[in-house]
ZADO-1210 file (C-alpha; in nm, 4 decimals, padded with zeros to 6 digits):
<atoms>
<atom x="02.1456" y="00.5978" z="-04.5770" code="UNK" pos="1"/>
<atom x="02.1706" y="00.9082" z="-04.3287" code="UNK" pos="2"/>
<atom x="01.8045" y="00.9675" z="-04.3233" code="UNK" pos="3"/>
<atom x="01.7225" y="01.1807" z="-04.0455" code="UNK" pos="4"/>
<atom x="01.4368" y="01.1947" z="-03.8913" code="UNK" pos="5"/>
<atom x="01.1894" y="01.4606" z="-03.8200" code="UNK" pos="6"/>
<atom x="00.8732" y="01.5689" z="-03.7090" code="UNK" pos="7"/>
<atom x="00.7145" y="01.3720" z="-03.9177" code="UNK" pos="8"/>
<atom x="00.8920" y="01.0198" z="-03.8866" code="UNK" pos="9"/>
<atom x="00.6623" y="00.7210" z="-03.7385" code="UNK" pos="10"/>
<atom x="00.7919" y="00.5088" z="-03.4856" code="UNK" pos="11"/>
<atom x="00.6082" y="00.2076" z="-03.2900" code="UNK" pos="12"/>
<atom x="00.5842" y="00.2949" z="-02.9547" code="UNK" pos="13"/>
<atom x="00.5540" y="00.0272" z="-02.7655" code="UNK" pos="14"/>
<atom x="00.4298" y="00.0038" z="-02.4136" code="UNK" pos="15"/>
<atom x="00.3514" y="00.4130" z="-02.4358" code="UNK" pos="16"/>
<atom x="00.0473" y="00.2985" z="-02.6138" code="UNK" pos="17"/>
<atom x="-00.1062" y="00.1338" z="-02.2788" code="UNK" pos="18"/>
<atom x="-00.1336" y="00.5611" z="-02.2063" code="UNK" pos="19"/>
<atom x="-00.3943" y="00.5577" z="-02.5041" code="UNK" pos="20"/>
<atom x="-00.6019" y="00.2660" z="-02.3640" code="UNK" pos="21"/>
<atom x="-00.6584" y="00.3933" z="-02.0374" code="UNK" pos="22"/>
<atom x="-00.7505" y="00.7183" z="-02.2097" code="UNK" pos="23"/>
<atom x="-01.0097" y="00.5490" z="-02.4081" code="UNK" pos="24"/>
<atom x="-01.1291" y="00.3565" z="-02.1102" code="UNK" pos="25"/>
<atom x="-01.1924" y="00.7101" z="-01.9266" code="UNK" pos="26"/>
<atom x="-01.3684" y="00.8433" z="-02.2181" code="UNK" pos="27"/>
<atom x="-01.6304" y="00.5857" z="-02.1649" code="UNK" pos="28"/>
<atom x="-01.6572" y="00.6208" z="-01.8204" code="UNK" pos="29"/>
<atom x="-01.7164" y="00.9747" z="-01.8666" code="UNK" pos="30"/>
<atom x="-01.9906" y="00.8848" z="-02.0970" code="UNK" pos="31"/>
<atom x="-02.1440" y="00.6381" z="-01.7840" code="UNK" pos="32"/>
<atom x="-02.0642" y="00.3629" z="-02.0341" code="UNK" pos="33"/>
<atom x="-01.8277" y="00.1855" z="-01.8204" code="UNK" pos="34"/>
<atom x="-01.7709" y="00.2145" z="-01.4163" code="UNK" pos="35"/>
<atom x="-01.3572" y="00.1631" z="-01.2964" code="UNK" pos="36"/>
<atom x="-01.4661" y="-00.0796" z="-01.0254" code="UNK" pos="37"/>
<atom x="-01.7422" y="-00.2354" z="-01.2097" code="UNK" pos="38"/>
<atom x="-01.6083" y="-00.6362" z="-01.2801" code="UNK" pos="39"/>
<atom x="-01.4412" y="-00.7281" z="-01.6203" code="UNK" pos="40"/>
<atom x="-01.6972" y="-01.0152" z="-01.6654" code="UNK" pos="41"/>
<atom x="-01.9748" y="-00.7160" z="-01.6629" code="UNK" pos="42"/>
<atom x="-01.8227" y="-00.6122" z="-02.0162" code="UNK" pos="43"/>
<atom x="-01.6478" y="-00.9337" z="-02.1395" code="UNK" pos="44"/>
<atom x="-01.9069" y="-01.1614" z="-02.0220" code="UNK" pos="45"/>
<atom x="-01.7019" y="-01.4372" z="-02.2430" code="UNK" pos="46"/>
<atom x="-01.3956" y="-01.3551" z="-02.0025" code="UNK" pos="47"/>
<atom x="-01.3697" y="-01.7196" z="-01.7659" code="UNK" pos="48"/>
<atom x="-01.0364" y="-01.8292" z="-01.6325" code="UNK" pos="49"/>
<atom x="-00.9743" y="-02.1780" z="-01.4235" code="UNK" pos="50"/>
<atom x="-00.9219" y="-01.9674" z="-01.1144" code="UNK" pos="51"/>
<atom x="-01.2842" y="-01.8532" z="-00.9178" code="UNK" pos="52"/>
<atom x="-01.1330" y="-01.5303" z="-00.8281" code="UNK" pos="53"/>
<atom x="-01.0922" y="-01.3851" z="-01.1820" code="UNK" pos="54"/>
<atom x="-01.4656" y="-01.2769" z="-01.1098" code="UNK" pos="55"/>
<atom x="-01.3267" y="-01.0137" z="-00.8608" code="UNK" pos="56"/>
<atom x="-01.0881" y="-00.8435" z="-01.1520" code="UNK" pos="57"/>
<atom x="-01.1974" y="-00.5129" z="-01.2025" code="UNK" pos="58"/>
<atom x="-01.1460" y="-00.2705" z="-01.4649" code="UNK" pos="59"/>
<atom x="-00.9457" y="-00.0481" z="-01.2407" code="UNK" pos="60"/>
<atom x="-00.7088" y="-00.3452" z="-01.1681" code="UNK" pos="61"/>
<atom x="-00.6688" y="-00.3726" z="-01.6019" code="UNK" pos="62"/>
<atom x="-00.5179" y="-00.0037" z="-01.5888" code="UNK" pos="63"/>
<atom x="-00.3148" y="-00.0318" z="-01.2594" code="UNK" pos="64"/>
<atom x="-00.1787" y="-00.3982" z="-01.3194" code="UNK" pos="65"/>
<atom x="-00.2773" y="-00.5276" z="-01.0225" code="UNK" pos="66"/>
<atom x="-00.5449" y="-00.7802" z="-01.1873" code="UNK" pos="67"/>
<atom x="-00.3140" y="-01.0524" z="-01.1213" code="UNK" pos="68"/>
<atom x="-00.3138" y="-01.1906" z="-01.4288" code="UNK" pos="69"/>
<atom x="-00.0564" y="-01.4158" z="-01.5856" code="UNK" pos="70"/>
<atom x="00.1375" y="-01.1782" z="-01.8044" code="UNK" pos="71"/>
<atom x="00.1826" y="-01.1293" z="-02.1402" code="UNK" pos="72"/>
<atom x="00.0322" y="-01.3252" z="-02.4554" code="UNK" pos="73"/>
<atom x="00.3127" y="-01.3081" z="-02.7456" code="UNK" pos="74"/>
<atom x="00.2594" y="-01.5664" z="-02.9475" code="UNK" pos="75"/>
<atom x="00.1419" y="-01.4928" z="-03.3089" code="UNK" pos="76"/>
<atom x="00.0979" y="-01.1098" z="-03.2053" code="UNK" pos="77"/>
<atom x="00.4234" y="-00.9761" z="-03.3705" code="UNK" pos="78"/>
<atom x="00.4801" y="-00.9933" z="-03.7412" code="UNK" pos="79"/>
<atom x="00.3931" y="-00.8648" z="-04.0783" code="UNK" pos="80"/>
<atom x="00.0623" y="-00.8851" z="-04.0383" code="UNK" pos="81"/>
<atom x="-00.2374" y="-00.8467" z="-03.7864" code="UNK" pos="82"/>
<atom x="-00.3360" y="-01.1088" z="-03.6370" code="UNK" pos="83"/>
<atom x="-00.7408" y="-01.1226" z="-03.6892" code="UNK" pos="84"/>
<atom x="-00.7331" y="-01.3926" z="-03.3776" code="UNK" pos="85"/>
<atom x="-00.5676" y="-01.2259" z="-03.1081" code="UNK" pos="86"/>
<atom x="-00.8888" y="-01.1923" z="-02.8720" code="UNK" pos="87"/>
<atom x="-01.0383" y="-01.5569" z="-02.9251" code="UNK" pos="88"/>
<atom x="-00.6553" y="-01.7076" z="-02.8894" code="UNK" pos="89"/>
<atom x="-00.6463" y="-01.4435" z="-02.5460" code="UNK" pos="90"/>
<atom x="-00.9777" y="-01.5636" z="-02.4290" code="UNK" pos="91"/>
<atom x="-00.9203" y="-01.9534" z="-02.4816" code="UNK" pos="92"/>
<atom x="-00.5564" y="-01.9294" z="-02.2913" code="UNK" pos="93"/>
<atom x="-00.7059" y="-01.7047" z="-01.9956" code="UNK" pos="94"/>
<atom x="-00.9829" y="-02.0252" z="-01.9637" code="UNK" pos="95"/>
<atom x="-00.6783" y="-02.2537" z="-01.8714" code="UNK" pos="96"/>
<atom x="-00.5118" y="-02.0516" z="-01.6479" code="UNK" pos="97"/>
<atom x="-00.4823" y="-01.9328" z="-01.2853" code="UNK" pos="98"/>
<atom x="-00.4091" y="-01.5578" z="-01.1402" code="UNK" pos="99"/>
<atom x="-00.0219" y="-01.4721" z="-01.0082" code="UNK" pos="100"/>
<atom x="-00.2219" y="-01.3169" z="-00.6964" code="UNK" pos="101"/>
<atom x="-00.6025" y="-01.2132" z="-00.5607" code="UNK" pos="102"/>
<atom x="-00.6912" y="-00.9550" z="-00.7960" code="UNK" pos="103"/>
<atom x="-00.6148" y="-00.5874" z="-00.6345" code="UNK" pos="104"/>
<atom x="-00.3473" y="-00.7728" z="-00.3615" code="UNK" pos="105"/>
<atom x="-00.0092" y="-00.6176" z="-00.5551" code="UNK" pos="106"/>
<atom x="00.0660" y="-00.4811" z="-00.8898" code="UNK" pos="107"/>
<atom x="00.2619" y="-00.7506" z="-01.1303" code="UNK" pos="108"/>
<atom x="00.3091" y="-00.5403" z="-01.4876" code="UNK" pos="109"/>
<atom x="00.0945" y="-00.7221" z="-01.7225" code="UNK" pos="110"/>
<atom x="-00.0288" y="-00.6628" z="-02.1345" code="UNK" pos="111"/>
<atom x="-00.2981" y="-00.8945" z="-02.1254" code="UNK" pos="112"/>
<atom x="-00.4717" y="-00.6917" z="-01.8620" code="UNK" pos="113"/>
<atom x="-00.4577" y="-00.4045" z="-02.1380" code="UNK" pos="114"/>
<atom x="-00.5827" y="-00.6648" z="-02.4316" code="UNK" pos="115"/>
<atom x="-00.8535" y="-00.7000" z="-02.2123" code="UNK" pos="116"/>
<atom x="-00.9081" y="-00.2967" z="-02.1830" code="UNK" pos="117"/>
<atom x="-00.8999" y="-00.3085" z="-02.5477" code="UNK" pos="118"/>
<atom x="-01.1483" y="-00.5409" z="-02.6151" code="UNK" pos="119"/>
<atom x="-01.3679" y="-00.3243" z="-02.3557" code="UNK" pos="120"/>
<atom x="-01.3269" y="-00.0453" z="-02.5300" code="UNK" pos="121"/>
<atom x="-01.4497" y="-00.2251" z="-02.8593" code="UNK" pos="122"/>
<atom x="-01.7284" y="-00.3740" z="-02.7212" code="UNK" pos="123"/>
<atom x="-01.8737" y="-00.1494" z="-02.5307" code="UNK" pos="124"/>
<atom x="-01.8609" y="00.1068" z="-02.8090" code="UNK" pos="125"/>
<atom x="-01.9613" y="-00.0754" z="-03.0576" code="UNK" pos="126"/>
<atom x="-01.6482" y="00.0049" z="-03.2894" code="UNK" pos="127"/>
<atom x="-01.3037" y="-00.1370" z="-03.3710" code="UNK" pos="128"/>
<atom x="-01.0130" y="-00.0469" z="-03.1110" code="UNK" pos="129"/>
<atom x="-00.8684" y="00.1109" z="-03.4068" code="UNK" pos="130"/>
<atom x="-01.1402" y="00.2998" z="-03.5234" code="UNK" pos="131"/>
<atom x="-01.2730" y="00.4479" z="-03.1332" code="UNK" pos="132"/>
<atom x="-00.8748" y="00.5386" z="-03.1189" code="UNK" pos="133"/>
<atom x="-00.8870" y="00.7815" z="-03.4406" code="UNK" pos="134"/>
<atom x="-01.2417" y="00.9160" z="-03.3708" code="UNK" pos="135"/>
<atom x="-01.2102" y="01.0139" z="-02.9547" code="UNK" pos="136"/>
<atom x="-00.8257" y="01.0739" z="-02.9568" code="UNK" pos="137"/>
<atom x="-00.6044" y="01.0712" z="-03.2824" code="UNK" pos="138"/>
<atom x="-00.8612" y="01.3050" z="-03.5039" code="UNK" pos="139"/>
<atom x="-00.9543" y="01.5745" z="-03.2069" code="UNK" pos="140"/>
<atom x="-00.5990" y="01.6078" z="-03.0702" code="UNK" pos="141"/>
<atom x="-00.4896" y="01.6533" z="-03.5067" code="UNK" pos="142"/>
<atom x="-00.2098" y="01.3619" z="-03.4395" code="UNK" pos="143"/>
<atom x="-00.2437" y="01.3174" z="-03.7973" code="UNK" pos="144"/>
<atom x="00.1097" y="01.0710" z="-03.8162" code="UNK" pos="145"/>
<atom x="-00.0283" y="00.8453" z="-03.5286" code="UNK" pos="146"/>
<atom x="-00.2330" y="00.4682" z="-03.6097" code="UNK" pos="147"/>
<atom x="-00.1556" y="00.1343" z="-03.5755" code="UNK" pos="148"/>
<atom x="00.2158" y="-00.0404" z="-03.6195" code="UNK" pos="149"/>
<atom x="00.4171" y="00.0962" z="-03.8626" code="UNK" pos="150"/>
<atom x="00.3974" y="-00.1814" z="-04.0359" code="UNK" pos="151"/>
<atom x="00.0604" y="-00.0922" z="-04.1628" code="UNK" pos="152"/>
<atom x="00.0899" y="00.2620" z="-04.2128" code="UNK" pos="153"/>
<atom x="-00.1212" y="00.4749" z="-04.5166" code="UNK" pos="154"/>
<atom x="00.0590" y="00.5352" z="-04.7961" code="UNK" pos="155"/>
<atom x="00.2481" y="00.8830" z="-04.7544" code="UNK" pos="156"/>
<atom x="00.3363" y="00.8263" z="-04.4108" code="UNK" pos="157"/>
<atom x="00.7805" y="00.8217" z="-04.3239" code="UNK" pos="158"/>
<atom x="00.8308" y="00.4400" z="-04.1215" code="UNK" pos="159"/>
<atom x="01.1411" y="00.4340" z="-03.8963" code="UNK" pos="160"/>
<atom x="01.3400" y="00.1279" z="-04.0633" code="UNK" pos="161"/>
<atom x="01.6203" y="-00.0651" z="-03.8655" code="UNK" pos="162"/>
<atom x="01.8465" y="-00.1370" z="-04.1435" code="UNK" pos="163"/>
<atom x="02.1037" y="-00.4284" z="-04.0730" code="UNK" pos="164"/>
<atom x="02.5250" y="-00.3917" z="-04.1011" code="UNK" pos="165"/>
<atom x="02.4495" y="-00.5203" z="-04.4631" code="UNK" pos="166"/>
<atom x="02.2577" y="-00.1521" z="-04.5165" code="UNK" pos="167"/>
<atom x="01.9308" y="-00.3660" z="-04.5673" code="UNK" pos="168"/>
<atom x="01.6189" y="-00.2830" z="-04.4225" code="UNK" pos="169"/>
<atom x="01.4577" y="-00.5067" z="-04.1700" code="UNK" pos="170"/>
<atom x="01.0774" y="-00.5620" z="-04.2446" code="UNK" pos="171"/>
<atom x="00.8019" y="-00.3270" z="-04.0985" code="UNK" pos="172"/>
<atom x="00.6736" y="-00.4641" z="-03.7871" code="UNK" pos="173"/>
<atom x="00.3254" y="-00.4950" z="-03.6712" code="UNK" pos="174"/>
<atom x="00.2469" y="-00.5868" z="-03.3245" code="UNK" pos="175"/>
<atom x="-00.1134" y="-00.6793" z="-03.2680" code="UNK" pos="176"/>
<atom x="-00.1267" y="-00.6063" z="-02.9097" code="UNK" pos="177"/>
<atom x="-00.2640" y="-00.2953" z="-03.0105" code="UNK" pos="178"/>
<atom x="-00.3480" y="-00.2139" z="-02.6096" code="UNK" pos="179"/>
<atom x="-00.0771" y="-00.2974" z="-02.4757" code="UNK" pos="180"/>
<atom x="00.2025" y="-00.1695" z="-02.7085" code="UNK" pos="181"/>
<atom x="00.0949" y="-00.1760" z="-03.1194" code="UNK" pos="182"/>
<atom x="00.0304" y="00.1968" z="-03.1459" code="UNK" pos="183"/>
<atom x="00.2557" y="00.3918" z="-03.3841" code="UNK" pos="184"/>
<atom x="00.3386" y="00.7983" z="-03.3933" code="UNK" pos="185"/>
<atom x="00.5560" y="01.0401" z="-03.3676" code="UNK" pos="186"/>
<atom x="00.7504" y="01.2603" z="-03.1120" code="UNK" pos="187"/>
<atom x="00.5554" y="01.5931" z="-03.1781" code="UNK" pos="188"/>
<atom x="00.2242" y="01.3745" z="-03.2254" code="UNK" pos="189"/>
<atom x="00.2590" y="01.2469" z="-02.8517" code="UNK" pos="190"/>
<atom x="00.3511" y="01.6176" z="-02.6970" code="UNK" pos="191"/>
<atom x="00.0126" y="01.6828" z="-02.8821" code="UNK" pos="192"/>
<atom x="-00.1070" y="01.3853" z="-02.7057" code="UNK" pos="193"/>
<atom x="00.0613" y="01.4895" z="-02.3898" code="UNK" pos="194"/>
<atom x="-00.0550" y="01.8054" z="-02.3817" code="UNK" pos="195"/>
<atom x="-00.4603" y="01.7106" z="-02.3967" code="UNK" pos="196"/>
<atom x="-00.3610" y="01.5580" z="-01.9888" code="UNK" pos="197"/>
<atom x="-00.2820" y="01.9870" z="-01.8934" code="UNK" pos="198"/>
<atom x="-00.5793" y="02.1706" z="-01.7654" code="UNK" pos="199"/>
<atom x="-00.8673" y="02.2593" z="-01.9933" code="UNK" pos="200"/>
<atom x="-00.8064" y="01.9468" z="-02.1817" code="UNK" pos="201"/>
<atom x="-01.0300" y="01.9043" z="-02.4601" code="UNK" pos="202"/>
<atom x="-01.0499" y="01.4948" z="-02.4282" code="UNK" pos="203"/>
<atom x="-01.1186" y="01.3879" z="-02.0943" code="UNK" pos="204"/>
<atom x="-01.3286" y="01.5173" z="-01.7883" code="UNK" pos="205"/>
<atom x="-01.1285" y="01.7388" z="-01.4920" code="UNK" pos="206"/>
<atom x="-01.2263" y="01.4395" z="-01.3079" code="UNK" pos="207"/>
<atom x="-01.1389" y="01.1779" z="-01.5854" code="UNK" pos="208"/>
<atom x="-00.7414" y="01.3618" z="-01.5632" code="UNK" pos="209"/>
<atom x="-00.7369" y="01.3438" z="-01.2327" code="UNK" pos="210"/>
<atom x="-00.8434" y="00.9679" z="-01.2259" code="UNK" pos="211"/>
<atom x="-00.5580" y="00.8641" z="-01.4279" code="UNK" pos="212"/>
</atoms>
């Protein structure tokens, strides 16, 4: 239909949205509510896996991807809607499985490791991913077009539609891997977000920046 976008037009943005889980991560560890090389299991205490060394997988190794964990958890997690199970069905799957490597060895790109991070984030603050996202990052930065997938955008908000050769519109997607790539905004939304990582940022510590 020619519909160009603008400044204003919301796109998923896939694995950019890892950038927005580490962020949250650091704003808790410049609260003292969570330490980088503190263990996983300190924060998901319901985190096991069949392999004894998952016990060594530290936050730090989440963020970095060298946790060694499997890979990626896809099923269910990309769709119309959300998928309200996505951190039990994680949880159970990591209990049957072994690591790719000793945690810290090499780095092997992972999302679970940043499902994980999510469900730190939640925990330890005592919110919804969602929720710490718009309070700590999307509301003090004013990225008023940015949320979850676009498939579950407020009402007023412009989607990015793939249309098909037939000049039909493909259904809005929602990916519930909201860590690891289910974030939604838009180009001037992440300069904004971009921008809070220059000096005198009004987000994260001097230290926090530097961490990352």
């Amino acid at each position: 239909k020619n519909i160009a976008a603008d400044q204003d037009t919301v796109f998923n943005i896939g694995s950019v949205s890892k950038v927005f889980a580490a962020t949250a991560i650091m704003l808790l560890a410049d609260e003292g509510k969570v330490a980088l090389d503190n263990p996983v299991t300190d924060y998901l205490p319901e985190f096991t896996m069949a392999d004894e060394r998952y016990q060594d997988i530290t936050v730090r190794m989440l963020l970095n991807h060298s946790s060694g964990l499997p890979g990626s958890t896809i099923w269910n997690n990309f769709g119309s809607e959300y998928n309200r199970n996505i951190y039990e069905e994680l949880l159970a799957s990591l209990s049957r499985s072994t690591l790719k490597h000793r945690p810290g060895e090499l780095a092997t790109y992972c999302n679970d490791g940043f499902t994980l991070a999510e469900m730190i984030v939640a925990g330890v603050s005592g919110q919804s991913y969602g929720d710490f996202l718009t309070e700590r990052i999307f509301e003090p930065l004013a990225m008023d077009h940015t949320g979850l997938g676009v498939g579950g955008l407020p009402q007023g908000m412009t989607p990015a539609r793939f249309y098909r050769p037939d000049g039909k519109s493909e259904p809005l997607e929602i990916v519930s891997l909201l860590g690891s790539g289910g974030i939604s905004s838009t180009a001037e939304n992440l300069c904004q977000f971009a921008d809070s990582f220059s000096e005198g940022s009004a987000i994260l510590s001097p230290q926090s920046r530097i961490e990352m």
